[in-house]
C-alpha positions in Angstrom: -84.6 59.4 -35.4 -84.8 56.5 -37.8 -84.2 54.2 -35.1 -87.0 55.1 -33.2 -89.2 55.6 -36.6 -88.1 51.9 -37.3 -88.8 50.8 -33.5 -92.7 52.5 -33.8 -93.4 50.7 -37.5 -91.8 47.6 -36.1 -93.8 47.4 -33.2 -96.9 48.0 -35.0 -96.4 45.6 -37.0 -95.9 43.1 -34.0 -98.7 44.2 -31.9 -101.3 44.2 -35.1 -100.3 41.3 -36.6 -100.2 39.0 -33.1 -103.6 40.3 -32.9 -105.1 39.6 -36.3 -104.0 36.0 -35.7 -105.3 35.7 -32.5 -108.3 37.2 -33.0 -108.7 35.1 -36.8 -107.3 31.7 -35.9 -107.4 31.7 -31.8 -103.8 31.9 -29.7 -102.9 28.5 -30.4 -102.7 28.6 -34.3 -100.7 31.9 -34.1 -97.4 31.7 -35.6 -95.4 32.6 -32.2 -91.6 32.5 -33.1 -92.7 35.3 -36.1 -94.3 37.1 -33.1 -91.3 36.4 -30.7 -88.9 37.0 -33.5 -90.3 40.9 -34.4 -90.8 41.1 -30.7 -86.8 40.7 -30.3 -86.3 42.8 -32.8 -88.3 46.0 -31.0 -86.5 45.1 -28.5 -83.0 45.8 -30.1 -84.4 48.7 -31.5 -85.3 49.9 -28.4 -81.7 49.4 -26.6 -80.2 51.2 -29.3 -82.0 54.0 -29.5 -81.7 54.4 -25.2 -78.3 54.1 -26.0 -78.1 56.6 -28.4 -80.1 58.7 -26.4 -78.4 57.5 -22.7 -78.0 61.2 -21.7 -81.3 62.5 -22.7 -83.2 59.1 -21.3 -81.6 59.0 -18.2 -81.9 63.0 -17.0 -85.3 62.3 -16.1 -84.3 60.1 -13.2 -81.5 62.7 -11.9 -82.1 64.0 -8.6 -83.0 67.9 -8.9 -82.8 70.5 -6.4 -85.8 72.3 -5.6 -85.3 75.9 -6.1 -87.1 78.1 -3.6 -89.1 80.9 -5.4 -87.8 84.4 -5.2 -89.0 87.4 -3.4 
């Protein structure tokens, strides 16, 4: 849980601050490695927390039976 709690702040961060300086200073005068830097670091966040999770992630994509409905 504080993996994912870390991935959302992080993220928020990212997002909100890539657009306050694009939105202040234009794309061009936005500080991109800071952006790609936090960007990589959601990233991480992200990959640990599917793997933490694989099981849980991943039984969404498992192919289920279709159980016919009794009579």
């Amino acid at each position: 849980m504080v993996i994912l709690i870390a991935f959302i702040l992080i993220l928020g961060y990212d997002i909100s601050s890539a657009w306050y300086y694009a939105l202040k200073v234009g794309i061009a005068g936005a500080p991109i490695e800071t952006i790609r830097l936090w960007s990589w670091v959601a990233t991480l966040l992200l990959i640990i927390h599917v793997w933490q999770r694989w099981k849980l992630t991943f039984s969404y994509f498992r192919w289920r039976s279709k159980k016919k409905p009794e009579q």
